[in-house]
C-alpha positions as a Markdown table, in Angstrom:
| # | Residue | x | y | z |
|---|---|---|---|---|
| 1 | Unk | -53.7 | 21.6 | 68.3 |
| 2 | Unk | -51.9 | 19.6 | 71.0 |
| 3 | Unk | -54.5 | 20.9 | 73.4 |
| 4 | Unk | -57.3 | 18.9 | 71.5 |
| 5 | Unk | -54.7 | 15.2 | 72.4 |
| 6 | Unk | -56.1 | 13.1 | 75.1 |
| 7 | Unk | -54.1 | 13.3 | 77.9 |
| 8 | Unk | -55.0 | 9.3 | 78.9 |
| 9 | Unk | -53.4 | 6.4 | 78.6 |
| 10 | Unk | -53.1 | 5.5 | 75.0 |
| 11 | Unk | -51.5 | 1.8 | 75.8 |
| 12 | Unk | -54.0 | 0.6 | 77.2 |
| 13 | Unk | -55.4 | -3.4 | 76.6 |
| 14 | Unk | -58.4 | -4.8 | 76.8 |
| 15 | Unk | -59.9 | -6.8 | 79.3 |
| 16 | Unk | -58.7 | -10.5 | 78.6 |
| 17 | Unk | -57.0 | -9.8 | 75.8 |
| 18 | Unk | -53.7 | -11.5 | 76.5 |
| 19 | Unk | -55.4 | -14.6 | 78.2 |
| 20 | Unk | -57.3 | -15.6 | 75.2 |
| 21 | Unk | -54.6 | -14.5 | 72.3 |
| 22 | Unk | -52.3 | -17.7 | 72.6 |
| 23 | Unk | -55.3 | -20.0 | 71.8 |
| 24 | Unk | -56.7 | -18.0 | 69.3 |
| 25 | Unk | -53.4 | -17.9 | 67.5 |
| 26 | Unk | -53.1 | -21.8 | 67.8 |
| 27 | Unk | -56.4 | -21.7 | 66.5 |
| 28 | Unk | -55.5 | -19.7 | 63.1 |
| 29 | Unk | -52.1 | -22.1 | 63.0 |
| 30 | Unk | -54.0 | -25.6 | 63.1 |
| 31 | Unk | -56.7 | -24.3 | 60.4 |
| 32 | Unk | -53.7 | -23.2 | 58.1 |
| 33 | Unk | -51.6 | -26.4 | 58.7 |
| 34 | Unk | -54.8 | -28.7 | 57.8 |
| 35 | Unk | -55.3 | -26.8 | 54.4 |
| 36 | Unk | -51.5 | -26.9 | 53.7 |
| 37 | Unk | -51.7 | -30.8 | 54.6 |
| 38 | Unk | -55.1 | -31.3 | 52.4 |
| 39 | Unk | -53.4 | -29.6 | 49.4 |
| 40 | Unk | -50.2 | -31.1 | 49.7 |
| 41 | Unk | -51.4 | -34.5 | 49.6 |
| 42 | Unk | -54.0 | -33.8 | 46.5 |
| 43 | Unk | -50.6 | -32.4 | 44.8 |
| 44 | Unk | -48.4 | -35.5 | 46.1 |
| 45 | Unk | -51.0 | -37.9 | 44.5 |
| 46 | Unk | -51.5 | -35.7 | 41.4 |
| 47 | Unk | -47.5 | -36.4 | 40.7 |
| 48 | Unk | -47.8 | -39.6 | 41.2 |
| 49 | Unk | -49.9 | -40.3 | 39.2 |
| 50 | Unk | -49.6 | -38.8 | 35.9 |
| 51 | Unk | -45.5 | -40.0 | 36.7 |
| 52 | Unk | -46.9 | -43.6 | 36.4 |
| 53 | Unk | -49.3 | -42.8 | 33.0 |
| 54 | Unk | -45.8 | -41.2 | 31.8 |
| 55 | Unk | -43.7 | -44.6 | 33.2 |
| 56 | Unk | -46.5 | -46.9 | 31.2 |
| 57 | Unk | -46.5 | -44.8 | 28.2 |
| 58 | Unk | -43.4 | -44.6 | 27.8 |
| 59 | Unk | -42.5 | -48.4 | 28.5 |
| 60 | Unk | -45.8 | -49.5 | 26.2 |
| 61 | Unk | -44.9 | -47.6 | 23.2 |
| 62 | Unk | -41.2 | -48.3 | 22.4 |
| 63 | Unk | -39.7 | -45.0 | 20.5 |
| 64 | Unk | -39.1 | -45.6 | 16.9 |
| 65 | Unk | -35.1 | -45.0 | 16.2 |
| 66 | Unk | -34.3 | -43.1 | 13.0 |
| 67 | Unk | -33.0 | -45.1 | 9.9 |
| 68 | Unk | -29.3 | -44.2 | 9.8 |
| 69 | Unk | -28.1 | -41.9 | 7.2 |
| 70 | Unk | -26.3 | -45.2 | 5.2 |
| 71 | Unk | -29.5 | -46.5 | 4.5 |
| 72 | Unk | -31.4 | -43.6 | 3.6 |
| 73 | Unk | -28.5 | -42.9 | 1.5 |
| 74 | Unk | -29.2 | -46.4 | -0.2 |
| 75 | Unk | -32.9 | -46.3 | -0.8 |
| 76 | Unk | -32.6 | -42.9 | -2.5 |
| 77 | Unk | -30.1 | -44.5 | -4.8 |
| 78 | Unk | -32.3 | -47.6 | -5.7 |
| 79 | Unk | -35.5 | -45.1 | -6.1 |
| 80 | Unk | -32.8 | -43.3 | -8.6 |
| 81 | Unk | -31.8 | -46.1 | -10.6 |
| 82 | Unk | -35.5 | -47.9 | -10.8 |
| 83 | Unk | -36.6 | -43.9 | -11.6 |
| 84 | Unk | -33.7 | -43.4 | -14.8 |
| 85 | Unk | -34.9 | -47.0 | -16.0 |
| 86 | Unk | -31.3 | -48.8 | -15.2 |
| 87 | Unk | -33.4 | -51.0 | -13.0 |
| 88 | Unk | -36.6 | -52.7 | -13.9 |
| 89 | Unk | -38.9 | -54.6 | -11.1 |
| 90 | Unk | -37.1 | -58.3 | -11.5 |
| 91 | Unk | -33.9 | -56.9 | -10.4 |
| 92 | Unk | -35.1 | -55.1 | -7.7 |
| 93 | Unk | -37.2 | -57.9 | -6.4 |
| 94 | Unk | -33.8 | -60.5 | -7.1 |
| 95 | Unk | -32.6 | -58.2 | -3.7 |
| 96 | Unk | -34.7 | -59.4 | -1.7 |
| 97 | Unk | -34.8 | -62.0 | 0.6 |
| 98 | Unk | -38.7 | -62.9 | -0.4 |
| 99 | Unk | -39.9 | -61.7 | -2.8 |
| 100 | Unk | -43.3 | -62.7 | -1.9 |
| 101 | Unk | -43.5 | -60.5 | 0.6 |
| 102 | Unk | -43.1 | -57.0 | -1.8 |
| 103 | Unk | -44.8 | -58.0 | -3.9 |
| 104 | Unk | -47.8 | -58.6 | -1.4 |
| 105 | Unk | -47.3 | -55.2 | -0.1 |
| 106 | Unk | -47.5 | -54.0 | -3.6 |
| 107 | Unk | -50.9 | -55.4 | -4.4 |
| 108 | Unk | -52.3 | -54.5 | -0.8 |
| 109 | Unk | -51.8 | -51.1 | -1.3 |
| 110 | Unk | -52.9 | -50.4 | -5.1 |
| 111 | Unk | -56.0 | -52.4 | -4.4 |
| 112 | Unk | -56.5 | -50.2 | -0.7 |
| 113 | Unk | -57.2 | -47.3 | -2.7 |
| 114 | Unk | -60.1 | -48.6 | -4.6 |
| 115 | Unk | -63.3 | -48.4 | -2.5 |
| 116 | Unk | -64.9 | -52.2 | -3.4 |
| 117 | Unk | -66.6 | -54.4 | -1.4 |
| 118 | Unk | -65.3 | -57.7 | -0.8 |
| 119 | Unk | -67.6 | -59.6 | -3.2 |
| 120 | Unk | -66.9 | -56.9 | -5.7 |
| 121 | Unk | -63.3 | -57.1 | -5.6 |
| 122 | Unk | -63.2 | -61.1 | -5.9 |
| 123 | Unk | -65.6 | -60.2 | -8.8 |
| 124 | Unk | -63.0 | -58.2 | -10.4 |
| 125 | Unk | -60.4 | -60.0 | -9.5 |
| 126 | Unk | -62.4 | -63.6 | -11.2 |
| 127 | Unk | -62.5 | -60.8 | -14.5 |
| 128 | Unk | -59.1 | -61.1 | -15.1 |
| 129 | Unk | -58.5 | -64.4 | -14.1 |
């Protein structure tokens, strides 16, 4: 079996090999550098960007704070009283500043749930007038 190795010279190099392997490893380098630039601009900008939607959106739309517990704590005890009948709709409209404005509020949202046109609704409304 070591009969069948080649006595020769196993080291051997090409012809021109070591002239032309700087420039083709320069070569590989700049291609690789140029991608690595390309993509890290397109990720650079990327950031930017969706950093500014998140800036605007955030600075646009104000976050709603919480009501604090003490007035949550109040309501429930109005919706109580009004519900067990020690309350009736004058005294809970004396609390407010306008009065007006409630009651508005009121009407806007029992007549919302009634699917009339406009004519219809001032027709209705002329009924029980």
């Amino acid at each position: 079996m070591k009969n069948n190795i080649p006595k020769g010279n196993i080291f051997r190099v090409p012809e021109g090999y070591f002239e032309s392997l700087p420039d083709q490893i320069m070569a590989k380098k700049l291609q690789n550098k140029q991608h690595t630039t390309w993509i890290s601009g397109v990720a650079a900008a990327i950031t930017v960007i969706l950093t500014s939607l998140l800036f605007f959106k955030l600075l646009i739309e104000p976050t709603a704070e919480p009501a604090p517990p003490s007035t949550l704590a109040v309501d429930e005890e109005i919706e109580m009283l009004i519900d067990r009948g020690h309350w009736n709709a004058e005294d809970v409209l004396s609390l407010s500043d306008d009065p007006n404005v409630i009651l508005d509020e009121l009407l806007y949202e029992h007549w919302r749930s009634y699917p009339l046109s406009e004519s219809e609704l001032e027709e209705e409304l002329w009924y029980y007038y």
